[in-house]
C-alpha positions as CSV (number, residue, x, y, z in Angstrom):
1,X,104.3,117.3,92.5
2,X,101.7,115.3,91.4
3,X,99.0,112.6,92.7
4,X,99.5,108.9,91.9
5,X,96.7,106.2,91.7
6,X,96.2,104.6,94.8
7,X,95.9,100.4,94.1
8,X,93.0,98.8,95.5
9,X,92.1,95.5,97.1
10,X,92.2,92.7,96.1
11,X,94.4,94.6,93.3
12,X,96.9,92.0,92.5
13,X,100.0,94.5,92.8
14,X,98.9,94.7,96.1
15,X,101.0,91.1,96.6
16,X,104.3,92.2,95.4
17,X,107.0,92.6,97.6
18,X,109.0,95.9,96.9
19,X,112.6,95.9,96.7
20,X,115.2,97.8,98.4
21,X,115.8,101.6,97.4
22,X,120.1,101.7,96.1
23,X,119.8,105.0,95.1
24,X,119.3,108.0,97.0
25,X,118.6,110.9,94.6
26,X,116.5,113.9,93.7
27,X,113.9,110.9,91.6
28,X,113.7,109.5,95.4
29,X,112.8,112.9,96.8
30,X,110.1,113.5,94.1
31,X,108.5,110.3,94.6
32,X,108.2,111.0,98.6
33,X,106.5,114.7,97.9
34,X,104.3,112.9,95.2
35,X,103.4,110.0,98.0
36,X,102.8,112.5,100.4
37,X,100.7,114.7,98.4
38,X,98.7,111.8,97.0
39,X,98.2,110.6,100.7
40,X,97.4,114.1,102.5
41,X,94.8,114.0,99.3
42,X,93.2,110.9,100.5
43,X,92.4,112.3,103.6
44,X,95.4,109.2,104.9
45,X,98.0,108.7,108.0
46,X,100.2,106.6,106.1
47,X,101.0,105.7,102.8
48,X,103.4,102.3,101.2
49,X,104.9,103.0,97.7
50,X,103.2,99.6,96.6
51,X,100.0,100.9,97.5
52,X,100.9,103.3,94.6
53,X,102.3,101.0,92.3
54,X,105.9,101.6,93.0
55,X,107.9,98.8,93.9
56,X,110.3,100.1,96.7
57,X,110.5,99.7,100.5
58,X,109.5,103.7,100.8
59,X,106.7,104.9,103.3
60,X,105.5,108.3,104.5
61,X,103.3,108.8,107.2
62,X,101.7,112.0,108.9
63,X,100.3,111.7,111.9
64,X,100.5,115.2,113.2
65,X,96.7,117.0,113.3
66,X,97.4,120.1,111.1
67,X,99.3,117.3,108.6
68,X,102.6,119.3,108.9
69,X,105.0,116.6,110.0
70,X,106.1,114.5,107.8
71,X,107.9,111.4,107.9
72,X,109.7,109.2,105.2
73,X,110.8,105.9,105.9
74,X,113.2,104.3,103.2
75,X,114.4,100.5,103.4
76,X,112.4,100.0,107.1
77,X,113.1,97.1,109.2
78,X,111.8,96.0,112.1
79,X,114.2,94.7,114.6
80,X,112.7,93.2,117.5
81,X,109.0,93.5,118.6
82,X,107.6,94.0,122.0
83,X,106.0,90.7,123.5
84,X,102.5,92.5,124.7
85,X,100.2,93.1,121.7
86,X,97.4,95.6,121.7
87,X,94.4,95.4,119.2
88,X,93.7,98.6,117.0
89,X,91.0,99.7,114.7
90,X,92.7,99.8,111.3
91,X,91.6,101.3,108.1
92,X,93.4,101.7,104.5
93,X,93.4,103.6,102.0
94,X,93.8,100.6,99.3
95,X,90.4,99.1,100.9
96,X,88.6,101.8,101.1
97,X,85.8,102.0,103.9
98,X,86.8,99.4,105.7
99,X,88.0,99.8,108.9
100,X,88.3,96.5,111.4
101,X,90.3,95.3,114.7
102,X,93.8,94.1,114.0
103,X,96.0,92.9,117.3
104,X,99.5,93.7,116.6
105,X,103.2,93.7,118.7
106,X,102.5,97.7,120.7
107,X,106.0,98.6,120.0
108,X,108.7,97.7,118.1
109,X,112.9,98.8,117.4
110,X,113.2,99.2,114.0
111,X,116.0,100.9,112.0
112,X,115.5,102.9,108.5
113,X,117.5,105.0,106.5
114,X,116.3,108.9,105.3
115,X,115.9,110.5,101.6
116,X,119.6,111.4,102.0
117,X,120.6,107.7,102.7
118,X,121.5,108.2,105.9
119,X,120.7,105.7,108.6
120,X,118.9,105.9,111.9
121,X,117.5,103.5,114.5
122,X,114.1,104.4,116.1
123,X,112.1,102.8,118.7
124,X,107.8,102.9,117.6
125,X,105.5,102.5,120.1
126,X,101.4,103.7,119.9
127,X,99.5,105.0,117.1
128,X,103.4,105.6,115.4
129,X,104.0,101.8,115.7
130,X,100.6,100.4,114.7
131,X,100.8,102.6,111.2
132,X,104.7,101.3,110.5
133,X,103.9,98.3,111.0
134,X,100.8,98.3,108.6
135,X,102.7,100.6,106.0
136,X,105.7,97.9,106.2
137,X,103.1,94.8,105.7
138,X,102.2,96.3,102.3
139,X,106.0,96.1,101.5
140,X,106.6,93.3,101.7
141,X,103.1,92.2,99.9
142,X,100.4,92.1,102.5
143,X,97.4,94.2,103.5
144,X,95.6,94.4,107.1
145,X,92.5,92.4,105.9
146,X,95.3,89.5,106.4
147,X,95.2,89.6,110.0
148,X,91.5,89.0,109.5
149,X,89.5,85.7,109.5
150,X,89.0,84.4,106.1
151,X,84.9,84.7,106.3
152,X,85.7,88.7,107.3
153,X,87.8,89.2,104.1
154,X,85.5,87.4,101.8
155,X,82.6,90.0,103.2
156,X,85.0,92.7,102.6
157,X,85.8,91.9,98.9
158,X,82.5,91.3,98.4
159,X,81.3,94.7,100.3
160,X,84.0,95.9,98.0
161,X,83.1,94.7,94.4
162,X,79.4,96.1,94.9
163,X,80.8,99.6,95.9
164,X,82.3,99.4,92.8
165,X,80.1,98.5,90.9
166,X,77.2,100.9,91.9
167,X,80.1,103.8,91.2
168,X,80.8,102.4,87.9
169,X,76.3,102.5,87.3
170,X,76.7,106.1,88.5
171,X,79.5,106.9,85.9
């Protein structure tokens, strides 16, 4: 296994929309163990193969305490969306140390298939919902500061660019 580069904001790559996985193989494995890894690294719940610069529709998430449950998500798809909505402090690990209110649908039906290809419907409510529905955003080429007002992005590019320039100084 091994650790991949996480993209950050306003990364351009972050835009792309990732296409459907065709094949399910022991490549497709690999790259789920090396997402995983790379997002149990980052200290993360959830992590969208474009966040890594991979352009399918694969996510893994792990929202267990001792981080011993994963899940993989290939091809997700959300079905039909609960009418009440529920706002939820949201953080990423492409904008790192950020972390703002987004309102989103509280539960969803959604269907996905497995790292064998085999299909399955699920139905997401809670913290389970809230992190699908942000890892499934980044598929298809957006990231949470979206939801946000245009004045609140431009603060947190901004907040953003000055972290990384004072890291670079430090280099």
């Amino acid at each position: 296994m091994s650790l991949l580069k996480i993209l950050e904001f306003p990364d351009p790559k972050l835009r792309q929309r990732a296409s459907e996985v065709t094949v399910f193989d022991n490549t497709l494995k690999t790259t789920c163990e090396d997402m995983l890894e790379t997002m149990y690294n980052a200290k993360g719940i959830g992590l969208a193969a474009i966040q890594v610069n991979i352009l399918k529709r694969i996510i893994v998430i792990d929202l267990s305490e001792n981080k011993n449950n994963p899940l993989i998500f290939i091809n997700p798809e959300i079905i039909k969306f609960s009418d009440d909505t529920k706002q939820h402090g949201e953080g990423c690990l492409s904008v790192p140390g950020i972390y703002e209110n987004v309102t989103r649908p509280n539960s969803f039906i959604g269907k996905f298939s497995d790292v064998d290809g085999d299909d399955h419907q699920l139905e997401a409510d809670g913290l389970l919902s809230v992190c699908l529905q942000h890892e499934i955003d980044h598929l298809n080429g957006r990231v949470f500061v979206d939801h946000l007002s245009r004045l609140k992005q431009e603060k947190i590019i901004r907040k953003l660019q000055k972290e990384k320039r004072r890291s670079l100084a430090e280099a």
